[in-house]
C-alpha positions as CSV (number, residue, x, y, z in Angstrom):
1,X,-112.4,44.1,52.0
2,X,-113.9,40.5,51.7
3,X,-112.2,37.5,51.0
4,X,-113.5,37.8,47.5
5,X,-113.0,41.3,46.2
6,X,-109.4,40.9,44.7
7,X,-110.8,38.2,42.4
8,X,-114.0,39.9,41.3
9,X,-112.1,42.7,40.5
10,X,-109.2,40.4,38.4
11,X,-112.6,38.5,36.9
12,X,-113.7,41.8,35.8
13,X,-110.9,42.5,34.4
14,X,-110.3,39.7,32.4
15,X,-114.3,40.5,31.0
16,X,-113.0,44.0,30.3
17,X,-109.8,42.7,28.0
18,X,-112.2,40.2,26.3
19,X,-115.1,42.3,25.7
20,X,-111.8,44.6,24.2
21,X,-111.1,41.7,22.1
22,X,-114.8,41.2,20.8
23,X,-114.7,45.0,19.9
24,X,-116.5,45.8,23.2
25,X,-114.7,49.4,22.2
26,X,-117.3,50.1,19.9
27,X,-120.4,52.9,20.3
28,X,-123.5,50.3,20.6
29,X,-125.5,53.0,19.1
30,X,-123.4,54.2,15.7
31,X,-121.4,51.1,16.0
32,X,-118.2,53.6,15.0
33,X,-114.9,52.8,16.8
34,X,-114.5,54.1,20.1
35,X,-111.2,56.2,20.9
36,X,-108.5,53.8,20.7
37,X,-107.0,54.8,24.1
38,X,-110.4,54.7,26.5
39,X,-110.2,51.0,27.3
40,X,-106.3,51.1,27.5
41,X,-106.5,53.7,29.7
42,X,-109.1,51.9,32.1
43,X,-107.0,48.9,32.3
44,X,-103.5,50.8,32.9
45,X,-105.8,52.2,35.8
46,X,-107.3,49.0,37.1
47,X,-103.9,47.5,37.3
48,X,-102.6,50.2,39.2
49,X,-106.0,49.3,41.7
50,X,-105.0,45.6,42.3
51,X,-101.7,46.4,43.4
52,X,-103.0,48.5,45.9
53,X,-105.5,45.9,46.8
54,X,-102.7,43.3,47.0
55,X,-101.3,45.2,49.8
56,X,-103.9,46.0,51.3
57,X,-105.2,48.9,50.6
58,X,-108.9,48.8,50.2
59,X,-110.8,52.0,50.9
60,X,-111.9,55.2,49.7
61,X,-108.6,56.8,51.2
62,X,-105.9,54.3,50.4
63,X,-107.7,54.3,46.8
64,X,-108.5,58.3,46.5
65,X,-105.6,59.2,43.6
66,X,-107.1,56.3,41.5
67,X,-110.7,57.7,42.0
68,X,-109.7,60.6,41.1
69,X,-107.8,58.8,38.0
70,X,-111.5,57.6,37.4
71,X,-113.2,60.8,37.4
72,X,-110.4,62.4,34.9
73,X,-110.7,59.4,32.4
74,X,-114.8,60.3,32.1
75,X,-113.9,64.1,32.0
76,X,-111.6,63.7,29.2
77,X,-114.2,61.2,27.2
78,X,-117.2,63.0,28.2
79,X,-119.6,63.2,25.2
80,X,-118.4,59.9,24.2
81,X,-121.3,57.3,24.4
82,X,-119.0,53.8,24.2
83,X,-119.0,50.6,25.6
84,X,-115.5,51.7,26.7
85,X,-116.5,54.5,28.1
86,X,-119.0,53.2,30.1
87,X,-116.8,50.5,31.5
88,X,-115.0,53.6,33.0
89,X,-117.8,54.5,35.2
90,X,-119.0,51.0,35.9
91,X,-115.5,50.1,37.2
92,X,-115.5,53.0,39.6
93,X,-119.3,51.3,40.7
94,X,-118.0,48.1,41.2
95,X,-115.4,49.6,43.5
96,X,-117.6,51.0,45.8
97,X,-119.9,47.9,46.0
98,X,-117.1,44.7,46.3
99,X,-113.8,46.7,47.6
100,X,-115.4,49.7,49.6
101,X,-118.4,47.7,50.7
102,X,-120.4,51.2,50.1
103,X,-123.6,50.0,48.6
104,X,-125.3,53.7,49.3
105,X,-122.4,55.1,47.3
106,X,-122.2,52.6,44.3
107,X,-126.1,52.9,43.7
108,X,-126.1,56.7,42.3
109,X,-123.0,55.9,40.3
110,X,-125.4,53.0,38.4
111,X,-127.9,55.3,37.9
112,X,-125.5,57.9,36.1
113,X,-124.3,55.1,33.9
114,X,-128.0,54.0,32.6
115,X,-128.9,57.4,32.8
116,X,-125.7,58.6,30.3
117,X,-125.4,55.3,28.5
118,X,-128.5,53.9,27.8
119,X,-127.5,52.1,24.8
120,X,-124.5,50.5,26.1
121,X,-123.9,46.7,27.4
122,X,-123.3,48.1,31.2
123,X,-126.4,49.6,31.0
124,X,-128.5,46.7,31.0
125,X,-126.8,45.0,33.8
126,X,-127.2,48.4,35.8
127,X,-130.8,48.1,36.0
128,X,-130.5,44.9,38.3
129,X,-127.3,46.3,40.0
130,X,-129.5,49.7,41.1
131,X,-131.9,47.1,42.3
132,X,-129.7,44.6,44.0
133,X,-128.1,47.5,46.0
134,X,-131.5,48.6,47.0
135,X,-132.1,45.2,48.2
136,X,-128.7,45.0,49.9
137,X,-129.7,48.4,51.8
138,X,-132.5,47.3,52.8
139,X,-130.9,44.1,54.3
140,X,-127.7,46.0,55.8
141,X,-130.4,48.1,57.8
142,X,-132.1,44.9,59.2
143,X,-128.6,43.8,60.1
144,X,-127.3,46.9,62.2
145,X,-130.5,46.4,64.3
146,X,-129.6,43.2,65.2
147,X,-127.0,43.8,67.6
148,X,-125.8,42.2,70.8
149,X,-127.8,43.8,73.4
150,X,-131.1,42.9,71.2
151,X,-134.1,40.3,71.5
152,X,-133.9,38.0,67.8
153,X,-136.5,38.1,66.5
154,X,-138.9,34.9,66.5
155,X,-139.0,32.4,63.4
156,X,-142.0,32.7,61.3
157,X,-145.0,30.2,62.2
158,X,-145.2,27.5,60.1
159,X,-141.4,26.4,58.9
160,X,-140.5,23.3,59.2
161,X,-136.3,22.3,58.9
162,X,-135.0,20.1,56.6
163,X,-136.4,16.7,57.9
164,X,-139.7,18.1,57.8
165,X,-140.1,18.8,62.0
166,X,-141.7,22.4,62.9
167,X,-138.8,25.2,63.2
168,X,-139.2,27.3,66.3
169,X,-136.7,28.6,68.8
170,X,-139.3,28.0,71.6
171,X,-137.9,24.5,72.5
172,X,-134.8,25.9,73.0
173,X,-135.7,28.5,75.6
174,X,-133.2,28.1,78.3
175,X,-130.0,26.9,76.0
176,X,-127.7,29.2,74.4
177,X,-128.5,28.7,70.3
178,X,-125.7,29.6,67.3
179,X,-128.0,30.7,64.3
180,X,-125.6,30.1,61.5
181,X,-126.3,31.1,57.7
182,X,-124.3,29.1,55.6
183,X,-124.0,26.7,52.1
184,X,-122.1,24.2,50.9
185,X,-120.6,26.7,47.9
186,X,-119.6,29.2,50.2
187,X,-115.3,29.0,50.5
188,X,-114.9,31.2,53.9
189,X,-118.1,29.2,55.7
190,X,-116.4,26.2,55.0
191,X,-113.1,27.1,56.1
192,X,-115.3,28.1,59.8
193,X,-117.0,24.8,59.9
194,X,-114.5,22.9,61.4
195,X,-114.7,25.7,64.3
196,X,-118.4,24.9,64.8
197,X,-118.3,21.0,64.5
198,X,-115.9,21.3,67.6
199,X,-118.2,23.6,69.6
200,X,-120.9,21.7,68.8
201,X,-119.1,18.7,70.1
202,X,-117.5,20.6,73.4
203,X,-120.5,21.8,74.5
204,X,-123.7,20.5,73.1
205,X,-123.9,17.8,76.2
206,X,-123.6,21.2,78.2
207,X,-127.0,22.6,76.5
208,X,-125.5,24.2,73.5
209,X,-127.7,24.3,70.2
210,X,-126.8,25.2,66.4
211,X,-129.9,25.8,64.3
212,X,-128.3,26.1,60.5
213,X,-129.8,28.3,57.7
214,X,-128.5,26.6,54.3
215,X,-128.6,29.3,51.2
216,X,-127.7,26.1,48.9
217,X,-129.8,26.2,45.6
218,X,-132.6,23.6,45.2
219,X,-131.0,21.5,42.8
220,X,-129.0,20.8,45.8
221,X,-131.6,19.3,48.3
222,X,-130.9,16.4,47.7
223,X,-126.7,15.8,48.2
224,X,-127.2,17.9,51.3
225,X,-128.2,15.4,54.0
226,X,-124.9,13.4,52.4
227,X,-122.7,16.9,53.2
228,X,-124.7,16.9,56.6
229,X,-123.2,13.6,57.8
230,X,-120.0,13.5,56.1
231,X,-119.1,16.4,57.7
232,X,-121.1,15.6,61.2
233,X,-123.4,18.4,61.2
234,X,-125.7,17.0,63.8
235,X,-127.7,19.7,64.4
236,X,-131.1,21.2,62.8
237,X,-131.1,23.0,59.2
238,X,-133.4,25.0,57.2
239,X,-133.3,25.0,53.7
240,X,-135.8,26.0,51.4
241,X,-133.9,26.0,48.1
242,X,-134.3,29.9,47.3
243,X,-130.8,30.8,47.4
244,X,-129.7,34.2,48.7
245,X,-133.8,34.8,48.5
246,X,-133.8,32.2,51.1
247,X,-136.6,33.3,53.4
248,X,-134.6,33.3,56.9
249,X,-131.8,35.2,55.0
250,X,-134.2,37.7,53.7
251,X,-136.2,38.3,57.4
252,X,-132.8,39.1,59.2
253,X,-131.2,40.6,56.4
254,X,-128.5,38.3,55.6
255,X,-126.5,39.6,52.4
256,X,-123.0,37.6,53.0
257,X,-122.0,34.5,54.5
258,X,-121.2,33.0,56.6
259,X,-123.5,34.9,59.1
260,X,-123.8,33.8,62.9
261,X,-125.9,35.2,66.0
262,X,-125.2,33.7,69.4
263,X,-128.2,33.7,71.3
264,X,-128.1,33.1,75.2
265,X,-130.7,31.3,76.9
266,X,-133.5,34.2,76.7
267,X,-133.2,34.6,73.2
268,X,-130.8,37.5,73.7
269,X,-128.0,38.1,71.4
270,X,-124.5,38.0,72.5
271,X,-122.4,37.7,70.0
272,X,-122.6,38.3,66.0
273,X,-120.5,36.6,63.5
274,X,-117.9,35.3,66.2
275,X,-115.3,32.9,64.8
276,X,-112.7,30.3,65.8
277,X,-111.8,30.9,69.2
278,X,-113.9,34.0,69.9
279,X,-117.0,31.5,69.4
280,X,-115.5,29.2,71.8
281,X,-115.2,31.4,74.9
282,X,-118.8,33.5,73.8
283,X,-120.4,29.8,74.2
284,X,-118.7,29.3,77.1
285,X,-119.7,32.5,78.9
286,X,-123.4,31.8,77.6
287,X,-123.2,28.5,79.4
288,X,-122.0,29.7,82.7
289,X,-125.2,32.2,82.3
């Protein structure tokens, strides 16, 4: 489970009791009430969820009794096209995309809810989930190719980084290179950072290079350089503004961050999203190379 999935799930929760509160319970289509126990029900069941996810139990196995919880909920409202029922089956979706991390899985269950609730309020955010998830396939299939063992592949022609110099790895032949995704908003890449400032300082003046990939928003540009040097990130960044659309992101299928490849001096990958001291000693072993 990500850092993060405990605290979507207790944000959607909270969205679940208020959209309760501003009779979210109701059929968007006849606007009659919705059974009075459907929502009730999803939220006596969503509870029971975080305290497994508080103690740790976050997949399809630790979880199966509440699926199956899910499943009986839509079986005994079947017929019955609510907001509150809907929320049921969205729920179940959301599981399978923030706690599960199973995109593939999530994706038919979005379908089934604009498919059986057209008119409902989940079913206009489905369309974009469907789409997001298709995206987010795509991207995890880019990722599992780029494994240690494997070339990475080349920077497009024509990018320049964030002081306006051409980007290219070509300069860099010979040195081992961290490619780092990152941003400024994102909590777990700044928790890493102080683990990279110290590599970067322990071995730069052995050859080591970091070339950063900022995913901060363009309304950002310009306090970056000002995070750059308050925080003594000495080393070259991209940043083009587009967000997770960013177009390094995109190419090597980035989808979370923080996201790092360790490149040896032939352009080689040798280590993937290495941390703390595990970053340490793969630098180290690319130096000695």
């Amino acid at each position: 489970m990500s850092k993060n999935s405990l605290r979507l799930l207790l944000a959607i929760t909270i969205l679940l009791l208020l959209g309760d509160a501003n009779g979210a319970g109701t059929s968007a289509a006849a606007g009659t009430p919705a059974p009075a126990d459907a929502q009730k029900q999803l939220q006596a069941l969503v509870e029971k969820v975080k305290v497994k996810l508080a103690h740790g139990a976050a997949d399809e196995t630790a979880l199966a009794a509440e699926l199956k919880e899910f499943d009986a909920l839509l079986a005994e409202h079947k017929g019955e096209k609510t907001d509150a029922v809907a929320e049921i089956l969205a729920m179940k979706a959301m599981l399978y995309v923030e706690v599960f991390d199973l995109p593939e899985k999530a994706a038919p269950l979005f379908r089934q809810l604009r498919a059986d609730f057209p008119q409902s309020a989940m079913a206009k955010a489905a369309d974009g989930m469907v789409a997001d998830l298709e995206q987010r396939a795509e991207s995890e299939k880019i990722s599992q190719a780029l494994k240690p063992g494997t070339r990475f592949p080349a920077f497009p022609a024509g990018l320049k980084d964030l002081q306006g110099n051409p980007l290219s790895l070509d300069h860099l032949k010979g040195k081992p290179v961290l490619i780092d995704f990152w941003a400024t908003w994102c909590g777990p890449c700044l928790d890493e950072l102080p683990n990279v400032v110290a590599a970067y300082k322990k071995y730069h003046d052995r050859g080591f290079e970091i070339v950063g990939v900022s995913l901060d928003h363009e309304e950002d540009r310009g306090k970056l350089p000002g995070f750059l040097k308050e925080h003594n990130m000495a080393w070259v960044q991209f940043f083009d503004g587009k967000y997770w659309q960013n177009q390094l992101a995109v190419q090597y299928g980035v989808h979370s961050i923080p996201a790092t490849y360790l490149l040896d001096g032939e352009g080689m990958i040798v280590g993937k999203n290495l941390r703390g001291a595990e970053l340490d000693k793969a630098i180290a072993a690319a130096l000695k190379k």
